[in-house]
C-alpha positions in Angstrom: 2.3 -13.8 16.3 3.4 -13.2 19.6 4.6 -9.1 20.0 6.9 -7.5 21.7 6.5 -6.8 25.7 4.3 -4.3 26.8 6.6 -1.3 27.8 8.2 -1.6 31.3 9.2 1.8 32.7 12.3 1.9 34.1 14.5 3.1 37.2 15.1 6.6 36.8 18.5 7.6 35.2 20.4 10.5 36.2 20.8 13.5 34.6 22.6 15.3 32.3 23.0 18.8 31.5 21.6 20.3 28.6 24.3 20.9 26.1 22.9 23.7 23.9 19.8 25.6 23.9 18.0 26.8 20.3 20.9 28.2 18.5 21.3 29.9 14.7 24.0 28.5 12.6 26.4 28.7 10.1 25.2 27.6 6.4 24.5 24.2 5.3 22.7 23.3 1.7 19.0 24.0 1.4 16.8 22.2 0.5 13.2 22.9 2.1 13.7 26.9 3.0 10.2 27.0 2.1 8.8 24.9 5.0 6.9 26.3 7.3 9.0 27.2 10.8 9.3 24.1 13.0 11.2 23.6 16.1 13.3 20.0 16.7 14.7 18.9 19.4 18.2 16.8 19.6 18.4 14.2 22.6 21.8 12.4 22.6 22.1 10.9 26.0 23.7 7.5 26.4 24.1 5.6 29.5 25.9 2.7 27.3 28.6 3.4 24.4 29.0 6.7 23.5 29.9 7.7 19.9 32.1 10.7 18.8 30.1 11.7 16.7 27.5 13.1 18.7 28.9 16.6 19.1 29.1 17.0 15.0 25.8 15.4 14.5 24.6 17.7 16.5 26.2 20.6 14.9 25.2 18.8 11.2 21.4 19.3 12.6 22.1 22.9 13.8 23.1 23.5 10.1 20.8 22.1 8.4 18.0 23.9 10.5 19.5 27.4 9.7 19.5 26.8 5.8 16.0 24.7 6.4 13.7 26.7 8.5 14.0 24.7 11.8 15.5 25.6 15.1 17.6 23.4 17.0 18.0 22.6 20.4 20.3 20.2 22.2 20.0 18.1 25.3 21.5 15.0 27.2 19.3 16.0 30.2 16.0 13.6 30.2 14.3 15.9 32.4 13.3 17.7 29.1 10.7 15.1 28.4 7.7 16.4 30.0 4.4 16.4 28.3 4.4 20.6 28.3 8.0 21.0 27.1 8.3 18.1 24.3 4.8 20.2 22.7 7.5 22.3 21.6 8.7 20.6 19.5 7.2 18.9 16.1 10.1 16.2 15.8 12.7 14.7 18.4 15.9 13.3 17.3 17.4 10.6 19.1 21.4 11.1 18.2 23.0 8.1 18.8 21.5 7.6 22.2 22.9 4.2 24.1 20.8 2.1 26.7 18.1 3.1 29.4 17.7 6.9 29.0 14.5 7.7 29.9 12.7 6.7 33.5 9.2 5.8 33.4 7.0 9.4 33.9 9.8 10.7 31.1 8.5 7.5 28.3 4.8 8.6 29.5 5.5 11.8 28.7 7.5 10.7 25.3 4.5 8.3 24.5 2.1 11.2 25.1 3.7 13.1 22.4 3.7 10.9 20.0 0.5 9.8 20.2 -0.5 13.6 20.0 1.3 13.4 16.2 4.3 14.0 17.1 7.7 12.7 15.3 10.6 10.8 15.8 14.1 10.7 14.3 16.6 7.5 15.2 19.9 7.7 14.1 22.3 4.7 14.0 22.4 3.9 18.0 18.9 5.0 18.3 17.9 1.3 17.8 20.7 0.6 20.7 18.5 1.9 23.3 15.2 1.6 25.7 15.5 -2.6 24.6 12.9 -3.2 27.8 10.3 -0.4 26.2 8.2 -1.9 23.7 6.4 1.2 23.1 9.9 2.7 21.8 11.1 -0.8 20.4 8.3 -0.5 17.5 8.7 3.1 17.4 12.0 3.0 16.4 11.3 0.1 14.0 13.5 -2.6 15.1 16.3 -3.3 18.0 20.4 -3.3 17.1 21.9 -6.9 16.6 25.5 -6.9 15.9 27.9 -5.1 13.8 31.0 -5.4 11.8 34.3 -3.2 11.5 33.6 -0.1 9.8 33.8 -0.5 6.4 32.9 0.4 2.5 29.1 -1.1 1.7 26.5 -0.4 -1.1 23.1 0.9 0.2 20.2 0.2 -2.5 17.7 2.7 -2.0 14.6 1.2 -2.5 12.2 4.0 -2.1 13.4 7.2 -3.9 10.5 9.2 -3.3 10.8 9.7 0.8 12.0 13.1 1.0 15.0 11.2 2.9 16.3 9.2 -0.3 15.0 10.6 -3.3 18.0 12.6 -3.4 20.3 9.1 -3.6 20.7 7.3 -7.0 20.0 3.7 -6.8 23.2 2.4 -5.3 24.5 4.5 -2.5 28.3 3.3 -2.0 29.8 5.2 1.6 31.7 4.1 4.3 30.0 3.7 8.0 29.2 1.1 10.5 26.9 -1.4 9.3 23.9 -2.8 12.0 22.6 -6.1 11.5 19.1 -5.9 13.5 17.4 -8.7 15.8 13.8 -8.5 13.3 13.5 -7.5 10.0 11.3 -3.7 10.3 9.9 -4.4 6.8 6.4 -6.3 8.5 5.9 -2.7 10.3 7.6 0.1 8.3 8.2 1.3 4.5 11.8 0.4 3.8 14.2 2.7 2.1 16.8 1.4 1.7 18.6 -2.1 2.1 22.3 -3.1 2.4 23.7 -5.4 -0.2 25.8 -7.9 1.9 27.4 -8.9 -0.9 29.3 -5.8 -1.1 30.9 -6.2 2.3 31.6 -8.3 5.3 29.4 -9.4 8.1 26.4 -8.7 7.4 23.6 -11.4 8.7 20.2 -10.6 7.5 20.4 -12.0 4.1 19.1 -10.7 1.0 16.1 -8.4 2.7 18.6 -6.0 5.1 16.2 -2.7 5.9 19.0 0.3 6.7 16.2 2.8 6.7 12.8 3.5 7.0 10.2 5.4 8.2 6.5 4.6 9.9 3.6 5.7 11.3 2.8 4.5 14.8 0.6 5.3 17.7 -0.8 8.7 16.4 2.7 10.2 15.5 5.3 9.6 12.3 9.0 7.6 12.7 11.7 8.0 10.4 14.9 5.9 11.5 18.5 5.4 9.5 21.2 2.8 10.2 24.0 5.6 8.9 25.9 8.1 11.2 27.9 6.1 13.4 31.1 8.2 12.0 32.5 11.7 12.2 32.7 11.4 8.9 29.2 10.8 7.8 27.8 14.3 8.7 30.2 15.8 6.4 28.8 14.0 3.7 26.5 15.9 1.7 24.1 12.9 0.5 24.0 11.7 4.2 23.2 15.5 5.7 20.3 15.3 2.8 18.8 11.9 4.0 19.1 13.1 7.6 17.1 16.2 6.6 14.6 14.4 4.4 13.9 12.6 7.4 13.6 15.1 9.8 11.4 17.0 7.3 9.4 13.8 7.5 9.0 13.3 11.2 8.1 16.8 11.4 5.1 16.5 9.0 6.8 19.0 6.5 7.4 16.2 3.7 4.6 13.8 3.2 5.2 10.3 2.6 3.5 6.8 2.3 4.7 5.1 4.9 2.7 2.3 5.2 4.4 -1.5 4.7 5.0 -2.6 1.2 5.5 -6.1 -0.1 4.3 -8.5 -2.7 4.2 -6.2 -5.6 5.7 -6.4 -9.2 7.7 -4.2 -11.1 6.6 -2.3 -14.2 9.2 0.1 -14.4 12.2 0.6 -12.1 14.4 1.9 -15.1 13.9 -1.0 -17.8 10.9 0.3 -20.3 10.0 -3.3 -21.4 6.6 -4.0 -21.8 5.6 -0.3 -22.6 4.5 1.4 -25.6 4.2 5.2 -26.6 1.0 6.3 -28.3 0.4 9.2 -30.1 3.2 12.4 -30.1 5.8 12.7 -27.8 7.9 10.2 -25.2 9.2 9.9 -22.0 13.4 10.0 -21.5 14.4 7.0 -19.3 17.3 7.8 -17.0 18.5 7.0 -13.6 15.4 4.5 -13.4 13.3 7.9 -14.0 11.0 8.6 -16.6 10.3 12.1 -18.1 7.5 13.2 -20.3 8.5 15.1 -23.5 6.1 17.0 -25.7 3.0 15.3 -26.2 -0.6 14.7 -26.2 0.2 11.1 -25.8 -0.3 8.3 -23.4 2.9 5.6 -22.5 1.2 2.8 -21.7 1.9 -1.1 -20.4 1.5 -3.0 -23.1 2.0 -6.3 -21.8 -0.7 -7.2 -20.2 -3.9 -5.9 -18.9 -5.1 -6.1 -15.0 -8.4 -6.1 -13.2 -8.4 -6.2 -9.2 -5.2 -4.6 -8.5 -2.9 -1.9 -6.5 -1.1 -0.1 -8.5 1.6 2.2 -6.8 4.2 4.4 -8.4 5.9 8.1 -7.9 5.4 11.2 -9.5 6.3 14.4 -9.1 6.1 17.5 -11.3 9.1 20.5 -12.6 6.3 23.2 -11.7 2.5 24.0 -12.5 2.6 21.3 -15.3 -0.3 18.8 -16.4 -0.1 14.9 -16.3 -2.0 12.0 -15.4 -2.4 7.7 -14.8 -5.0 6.3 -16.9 -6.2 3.0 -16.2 -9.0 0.4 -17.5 -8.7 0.9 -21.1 -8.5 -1.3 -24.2 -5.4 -1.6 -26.3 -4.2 0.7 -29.3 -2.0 3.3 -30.9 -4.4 5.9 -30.1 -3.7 8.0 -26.9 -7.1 8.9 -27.0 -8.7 5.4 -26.6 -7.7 5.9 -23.0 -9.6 9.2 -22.6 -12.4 7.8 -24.2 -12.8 4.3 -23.4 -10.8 4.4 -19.0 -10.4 6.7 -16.7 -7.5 9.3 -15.8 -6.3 10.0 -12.2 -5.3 13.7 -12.7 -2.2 15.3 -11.9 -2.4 19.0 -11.9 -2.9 20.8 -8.3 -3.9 24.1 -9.8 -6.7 23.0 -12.4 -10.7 22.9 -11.7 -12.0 21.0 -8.9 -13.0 17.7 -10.9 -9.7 17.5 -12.9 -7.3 18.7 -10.1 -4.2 16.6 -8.4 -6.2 13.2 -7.3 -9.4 13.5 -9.2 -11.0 11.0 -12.0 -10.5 13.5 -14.2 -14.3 15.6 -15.3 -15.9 12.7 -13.2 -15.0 13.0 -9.7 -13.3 15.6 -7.7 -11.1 14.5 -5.1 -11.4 15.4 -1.3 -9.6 18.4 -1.6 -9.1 19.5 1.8 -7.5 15.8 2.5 -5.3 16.4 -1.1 -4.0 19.5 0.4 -3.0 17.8 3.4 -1.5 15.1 1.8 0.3 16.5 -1.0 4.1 17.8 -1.7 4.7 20.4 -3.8 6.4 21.4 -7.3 9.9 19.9 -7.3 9.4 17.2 -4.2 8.0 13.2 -5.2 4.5 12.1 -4.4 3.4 8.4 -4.4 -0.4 7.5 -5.9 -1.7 4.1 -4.8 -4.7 3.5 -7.5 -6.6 0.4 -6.1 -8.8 -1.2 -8.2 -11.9 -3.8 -6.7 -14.0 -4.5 -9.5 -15.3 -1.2 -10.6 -14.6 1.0 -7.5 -11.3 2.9 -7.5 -9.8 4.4 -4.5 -6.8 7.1 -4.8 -4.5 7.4 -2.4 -1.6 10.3 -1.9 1.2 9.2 0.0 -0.7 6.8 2.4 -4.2 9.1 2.5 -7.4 8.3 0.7 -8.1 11.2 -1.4 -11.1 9.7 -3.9 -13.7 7.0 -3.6 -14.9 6.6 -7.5 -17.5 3.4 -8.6 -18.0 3.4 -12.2 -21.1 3.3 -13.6 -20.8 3.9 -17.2 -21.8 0.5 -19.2 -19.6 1.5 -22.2 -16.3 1.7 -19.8 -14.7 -0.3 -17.2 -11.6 0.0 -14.5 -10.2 -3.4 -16.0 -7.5 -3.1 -18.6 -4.3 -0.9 -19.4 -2.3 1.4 -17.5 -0.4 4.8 -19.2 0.9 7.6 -18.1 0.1 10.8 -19.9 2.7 12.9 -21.4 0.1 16.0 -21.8 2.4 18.5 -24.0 5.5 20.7 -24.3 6.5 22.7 -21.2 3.9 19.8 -19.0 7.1 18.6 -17.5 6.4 15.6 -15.2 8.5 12.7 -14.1 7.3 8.9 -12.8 9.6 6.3 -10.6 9.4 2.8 -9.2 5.9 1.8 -10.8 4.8 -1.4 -9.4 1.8 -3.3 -9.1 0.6 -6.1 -6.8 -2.9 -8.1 -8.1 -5.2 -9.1 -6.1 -7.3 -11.7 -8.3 -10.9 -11.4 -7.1 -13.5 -11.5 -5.0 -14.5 -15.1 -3.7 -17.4 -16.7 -5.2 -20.7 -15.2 -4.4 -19.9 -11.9 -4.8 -17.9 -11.4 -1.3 -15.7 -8.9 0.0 -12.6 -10.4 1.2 -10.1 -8.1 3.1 -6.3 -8.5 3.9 -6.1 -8.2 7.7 -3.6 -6.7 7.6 -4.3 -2.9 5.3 -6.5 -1.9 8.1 -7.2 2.2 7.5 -6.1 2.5 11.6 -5.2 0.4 14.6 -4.2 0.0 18.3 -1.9 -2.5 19.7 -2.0 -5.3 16.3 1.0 -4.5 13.5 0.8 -6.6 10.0 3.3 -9.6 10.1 5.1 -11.2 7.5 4.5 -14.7 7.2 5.1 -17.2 4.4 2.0 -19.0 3.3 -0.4 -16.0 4.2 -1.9 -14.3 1.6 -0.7 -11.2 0.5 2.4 -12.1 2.6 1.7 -10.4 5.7 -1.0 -11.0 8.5 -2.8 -8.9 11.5 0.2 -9.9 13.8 1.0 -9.1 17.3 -2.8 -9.4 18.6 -3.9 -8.8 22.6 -6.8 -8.4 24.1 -8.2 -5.1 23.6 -6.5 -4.5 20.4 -8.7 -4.0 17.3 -8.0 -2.7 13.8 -10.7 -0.6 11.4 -11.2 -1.0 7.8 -12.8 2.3 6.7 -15.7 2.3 4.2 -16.9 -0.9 3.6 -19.2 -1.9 1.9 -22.1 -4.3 4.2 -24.8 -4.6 2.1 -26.1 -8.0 1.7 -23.6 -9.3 4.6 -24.5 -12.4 6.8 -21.5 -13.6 8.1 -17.9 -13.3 8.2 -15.4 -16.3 7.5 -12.0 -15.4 8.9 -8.0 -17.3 8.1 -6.5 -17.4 11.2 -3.5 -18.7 12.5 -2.4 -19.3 16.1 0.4 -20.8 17.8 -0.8 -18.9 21.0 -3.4 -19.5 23.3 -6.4 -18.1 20.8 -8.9 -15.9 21.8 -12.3 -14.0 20.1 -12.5 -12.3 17.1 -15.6 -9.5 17.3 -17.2 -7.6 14.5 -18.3 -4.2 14.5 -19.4 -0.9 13.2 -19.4 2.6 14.0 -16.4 2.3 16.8 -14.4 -0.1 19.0 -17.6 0.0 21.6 -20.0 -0.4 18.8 -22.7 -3.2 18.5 -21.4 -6.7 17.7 -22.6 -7.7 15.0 -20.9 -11.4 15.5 -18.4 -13.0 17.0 -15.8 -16.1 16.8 -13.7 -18.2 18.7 -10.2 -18.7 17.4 -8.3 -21.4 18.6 -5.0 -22.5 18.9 -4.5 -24.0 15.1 -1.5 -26.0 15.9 1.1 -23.9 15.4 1.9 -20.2 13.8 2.4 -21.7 10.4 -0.7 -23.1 10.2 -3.8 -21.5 8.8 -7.6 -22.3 9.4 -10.4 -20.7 8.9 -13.3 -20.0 11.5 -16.9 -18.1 10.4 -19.4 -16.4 12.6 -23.2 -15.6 11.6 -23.6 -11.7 11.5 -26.8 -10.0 12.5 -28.1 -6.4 12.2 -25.3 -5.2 9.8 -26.7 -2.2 8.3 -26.7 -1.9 4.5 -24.5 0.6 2.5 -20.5 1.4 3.1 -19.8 1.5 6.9 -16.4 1.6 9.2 -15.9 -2.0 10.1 -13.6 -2.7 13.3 -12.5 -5.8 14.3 -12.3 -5.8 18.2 -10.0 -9.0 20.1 -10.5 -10.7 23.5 -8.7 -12.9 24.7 -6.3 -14.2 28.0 -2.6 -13.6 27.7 -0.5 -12.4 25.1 0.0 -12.8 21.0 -3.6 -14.5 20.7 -3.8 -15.0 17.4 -2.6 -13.6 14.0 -5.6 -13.0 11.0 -4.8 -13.4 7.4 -7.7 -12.0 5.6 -11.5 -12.0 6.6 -13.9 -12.9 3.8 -17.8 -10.9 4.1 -20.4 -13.2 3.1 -23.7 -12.0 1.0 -26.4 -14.5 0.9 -27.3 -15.5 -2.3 -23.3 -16.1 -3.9 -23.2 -14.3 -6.6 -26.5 -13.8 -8.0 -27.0 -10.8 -9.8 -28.2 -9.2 -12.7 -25.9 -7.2 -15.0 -22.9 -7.4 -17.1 -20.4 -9.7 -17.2 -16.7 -7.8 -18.0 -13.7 -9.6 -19.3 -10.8 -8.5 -21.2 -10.4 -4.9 -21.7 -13.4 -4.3 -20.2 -15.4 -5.6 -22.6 -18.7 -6.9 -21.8 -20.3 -10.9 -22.4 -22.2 -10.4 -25.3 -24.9 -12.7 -27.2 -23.7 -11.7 -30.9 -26.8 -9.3 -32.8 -29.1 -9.8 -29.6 -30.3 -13.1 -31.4 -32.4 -15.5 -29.3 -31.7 -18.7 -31.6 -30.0 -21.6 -30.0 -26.4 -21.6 -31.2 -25.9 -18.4 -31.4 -22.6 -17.2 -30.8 -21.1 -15.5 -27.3 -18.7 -13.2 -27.6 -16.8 -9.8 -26.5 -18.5 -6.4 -27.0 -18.2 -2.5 -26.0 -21.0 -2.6 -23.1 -23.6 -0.5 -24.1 -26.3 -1.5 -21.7 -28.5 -3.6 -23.5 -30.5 -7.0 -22.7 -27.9 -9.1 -24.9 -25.3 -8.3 -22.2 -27.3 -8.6 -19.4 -26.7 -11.7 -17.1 -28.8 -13.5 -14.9 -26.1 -15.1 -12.3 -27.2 -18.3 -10.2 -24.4 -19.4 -8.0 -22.5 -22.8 -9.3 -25.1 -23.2 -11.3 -26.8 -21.3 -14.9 -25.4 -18.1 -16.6 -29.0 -16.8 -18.4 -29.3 -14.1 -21.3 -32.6 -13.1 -23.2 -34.1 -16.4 -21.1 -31.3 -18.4 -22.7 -28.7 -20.0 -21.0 -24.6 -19.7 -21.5 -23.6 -23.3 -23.0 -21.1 -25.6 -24.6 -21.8 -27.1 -27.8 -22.4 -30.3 -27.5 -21.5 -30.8 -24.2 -17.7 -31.7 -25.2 -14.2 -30.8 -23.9 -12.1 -29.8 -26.0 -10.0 -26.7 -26.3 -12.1 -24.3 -28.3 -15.0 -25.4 -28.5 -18.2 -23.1 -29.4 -19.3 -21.2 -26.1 -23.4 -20.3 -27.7 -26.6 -19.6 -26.5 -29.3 -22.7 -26.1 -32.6 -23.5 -24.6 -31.5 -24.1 -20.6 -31.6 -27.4 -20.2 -30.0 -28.5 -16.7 -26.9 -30.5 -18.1 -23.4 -29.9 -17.1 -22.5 -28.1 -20.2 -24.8 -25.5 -18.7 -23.3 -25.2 -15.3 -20.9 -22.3 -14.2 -18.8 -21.8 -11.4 -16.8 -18.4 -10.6 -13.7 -19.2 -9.2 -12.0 -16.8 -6.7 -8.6 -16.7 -9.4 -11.4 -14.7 -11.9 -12.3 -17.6 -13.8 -15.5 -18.7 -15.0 -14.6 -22.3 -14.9 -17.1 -25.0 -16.3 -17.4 -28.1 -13.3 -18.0 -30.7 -15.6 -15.0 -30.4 -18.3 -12.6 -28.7 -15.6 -12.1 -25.9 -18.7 -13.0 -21.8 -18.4 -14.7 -19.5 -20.1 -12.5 -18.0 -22.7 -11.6 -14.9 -25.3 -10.4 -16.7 -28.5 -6.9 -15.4 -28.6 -6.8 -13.2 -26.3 -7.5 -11.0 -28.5 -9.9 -7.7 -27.3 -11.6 -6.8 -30.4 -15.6 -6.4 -30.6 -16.6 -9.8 -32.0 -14.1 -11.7 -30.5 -15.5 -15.1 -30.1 -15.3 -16.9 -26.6 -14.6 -20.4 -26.6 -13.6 -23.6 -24.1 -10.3 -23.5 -23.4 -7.6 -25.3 -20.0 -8.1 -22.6 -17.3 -4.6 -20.6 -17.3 -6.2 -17.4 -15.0 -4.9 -15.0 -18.2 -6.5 -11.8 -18.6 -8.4 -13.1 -21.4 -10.0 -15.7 -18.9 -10.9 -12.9 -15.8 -14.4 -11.6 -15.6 -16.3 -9.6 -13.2 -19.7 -10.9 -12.3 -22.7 -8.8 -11.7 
């Protein structure tokens, strides 16, 4: 989609005097004494409506940085933004600044900071300023609207694990003056919180109305909030906590994962259905938080098992306590299925390298230098995403990659359950908002295909929300000389690269690389205009000399004009499909098994533990024969109706022999239109497969070698 202007640097605007230097202060609650000294500057100039509030915002900030650990100081006088001065500092607040405040050497200087990691703070009016500076337009997240009369309003908070709202309980009811924005800041930023305009007057966003959030952008961190227009509001002990979480934030003192959310599911957001306890103990459910009591046991989502998948969720431990995620195990009462049969993301900084905070617990250690970085401690919230692509896992703490694990263990696999361990009396540990989005599977022929939009880092591009794109979002706001990089990616195999674009815009190239943004092309693509920015088409381009093994891939874009082209996903093709030799895994990662390792035609295919041997091993020709012990996967008698036998004959060539993965999971069989299936869904070794209408259920996913 077309992106904002490119910043225009304006006249230069007088100046002010500076108000207050660094100053101590009287006491305010603390909540973060322990964080390392930092220094923040406040910046409240406005050369459009001023608010009455600046003068006790500003004293709100000088408080809470004498009970916090931070020093304050106070200026309306631009001059201060100098590259040497703002180095100062490790987070600016803009306090209800109003219009044009900064000329253009003073946004150089302000860009050069931020893009050196510094942070920004916006508060209320800060989206009321700079509105010809598109460098601080998607810095601050979004521009101001409109607004009604001040007023009474319920704020959700969506995110209660930001440092800046995981104070708040679930519905936030104050008083302040509410900003409708002109674009929703959910396509660039993690959102907060949300009004509910059903709870007051005037609102005009709808249903999805971001109040707060916070971003990373250009090098540097953002943290913004709709609240503080009143006097009033800085007296307010919840709203001098969110400020502070925030500043915390933007000064790199509270981690968080910032990066935009949508499309996922709830598991638990404070109604336990669908889970079940195993073995001793529970887990207390209140104010949408769970809370592990006694144990060793394992509370685990019963419902329904997954495969390809992010699973996010927030945790956050009493003290040095133990706990953990377990994932891709079958079901049962047992807690210790899951330790025997899945895998346990650890959570428990203080224990051995290889079953530490962010490890796969005794089988890989995490990067502990990047844990370190990443991680809050005892008493604050962290956020895992655990993503699951066939049988690599990735673990990532709030926002950073931590872990890279590939299983390689026949007997277990990353498809199945999810639990949460309560380890034990005095192992206190709590979980919040766990949610999930799937992400079916990789296209036929054992491709990689990539949302655009979760590049690893960026310049210029910003994911878009879009309906009809998949996932929700694309690679918006593309130039020429943008790119975006997708970090350890796995080339082997590759050929070329099939791209769903859409462009309303003049088009432009799409270029693939490696190494860097001035690395080797490996290929490259015209996009064209596609007749309009709702609709999609896809392009492909022959790669050559793409080196084997996992590689940083960049996408690089050229182009004349402005908003080329947007990208939905990008799909790497292996020659061959999916060909391959191995197992085939299906529900609860049990392997495709001929039953006793017969060779007989007829005998029966079912579901088995994998152990490795030649009756699970596949031979995979794309759209085309499934082969065990020189066999081939067939349909009894070549009918079509629901349940029939799925067995083991003499290839022969017919339809009933022919397979086709489908990129929903399925093994689907071209000539009856019906998938491969596990009789009842049911995960027991022995459990016949059958014939049965595709319905892309767990019990009809599988994972091609």
């Amino acid at each position: 989609m077309p992106r904002l202007l490119r910043p225009l640097l304006g006249a230069a605007t007088a100046v002010l005097a500076v108000l207050a230097c660094t100053t101590p202060a009287t006491s305010a609650p603390s909540a973060s004494a322990a964080d390392a000294p930092y220094d923040v500057l406040v910046f409240s100039k406005t050369a459009g409506f001023r608010h009455d509030s600046i003068a006790v915002g500003t004293q709100a900030i000088r408080d809470l940085g004498a009970a916090n650990n931070f020093t304050v100081t106070a200026t309306e006088d631009a001059t201060q933004f100098t590259t040497a001065n703002l180095s100062r500092y490790e987070a600016v607040v803009f306090l209800n600044t109003t219009g044009d405040v900064l000329d253009g050497a003073q946004q150089s200087a302000f860009e050069s900071y931020i893009g050196a990691g510094g942070g920004f703070v916006g508060v209320h009016a800060a989206a009321d300023t700079e509105y010809g500076w598109s460098f601080y337009g998607n810095l601050v997240g979004a521009y101001f609207a409109s607004h009604p009369h001040i007023q009474q309003a319920n704020v959700k908070a969506e995110n209660r694990a930001h440092a800046a709202t995981a104070h708040l309980p679930q519905t936030w009811t104050r008083t302040d003056e509410w900003y409708n924005y002109q674009t929703n800041a959910r396509s660039t930023a993690r959102v907060l919180a949300t009004l509910d305009e059903s709870s007051y007057t005037g609102g005009s966003m709808g249903a999805d109305h971001p109040h707060s959030w916070c971003k990373t952008y250009s090098g540097g961190r953002s943290f913004y909030t709709g609240g503080g227009h009143t006097q009033a509001s800085y007296a307010e002990p919840a709203f001098r906590a969110h400020l502070l979480g925030g500043i915390r934030y933007a000064a790199g003192r509270a981690k968080a994962d910032c990066r935009p959310e949508t499309g996922y599911t709830a598991l638990y957001n404070g109604s336990t259905s669908g889970w079940s306890q195993a073995g001793p103990g529970s887990f207390s459910n209140a104010d949408a938080t769970l809370t592990s009591v006694g144990g060793m046991g394992l509370y685990w989502y019963s419902a329904k098992q997954f495969t390809n998948y992010s699973l996010k969720l927030d945790w956050r431990l009493a003290g040095d306590d133990n706990s953990g995620v377990f994932i891709g195990f079958p079901p049962s009462s047992d807690p210790w299925s899951a330790v025997n049969s899945g895998y346990e993301v650890q959570i428990d900084a203080t224990d051995a390298a290889d079953r530490t905070t962010g490890a796969v617990y005794t089988f890989k250690s995490a990067d502990i230098a990047a844990r370190d970085a990443a991680l809050n401690p005892p008493g604050e919230w962290n956020t895992y995403e655990l993503l699951v692509e066939g049988e690599r896992l990735q673990v990532f703490l709030n926002g950073v990659r931590i872990n890279d694990f590939t299983n390689t263990d026949p007997a277990r696999s990353l498809a199945g359950h999810i639990g949460l361990q309560n380890h034990g009396t005095g192992d206190d540990a709590s979980f919040r908002n766990i949610r999930i989005k799937e992400l079916g599977v990789n296209p036929p022929g054992g491709n990689t295909t990539v949302q655009a939009e979760a590049f690893s880092s960026a310049a210029g591009v910003a994911p878009f929300t879009k309906a009809g794109a998949n996932g929700g979002q694309t690679l918006g706001h593309i130039d020429p000389g943008d790119w975006a990089a997708y970090a350890g990616v796995d080339l082997s195999g590759v050929t070329s690269l099939r791209a769903r674009v859409v462009s309303g815009g003049p088009g432009g190239t799409l270029q693939v690389r490696t190494g860097s943004t001035t690395g080797t092309v490996l290929g490259s693509v015209a996009v064209p205009n596609t007749g309009g920015w709702n609709t999609f088409a896809d392009v492909t381009t022959t790669l050559s000399g793409v080196p084997s093994g996992t590689r940083d891939l960049y996408l690089t874009f050229t182009g004349s004009g402005t908003g080329l082209f947007d990208v939905d996903d990008f799909t790497l093709v292996r020659t061959g499909g999916s060909g391959g030799v191995g197992p085939i895994r299906g529900l609860a990662g049990k392997c495709l098994d001929v039953r006793n390792g017969a060779t007989a035609d007829g005998t029966q295919i079912q579901i088995q533990t994998c152990n490795g041997s030649a009756a699970q091993t596949w031979t995979v020709t794309p759209n085309s024969t499934v082969k065990a012990l020189g066999k081939c996967l067939d349909i009894s008698g070549g009918a079509s109706a629901d349940g029939t036998k799925i067995q083991l004959w003499t290839c022969n060539g017919t339809g009933a022999q022919n397979w086709s993965a489908q990129a929903d999971g399925t093994l689907r069989n071209p000539q009856t239109g019906k998938c491969l299936d596990v009789s009842g869904n049911n995960p027991a070794d022995g459990q016949a497969v059958h014939l049965w209408t595709c319905h892309t259920g767990a019990n009809q996913k599988w994972t091609l070698p």
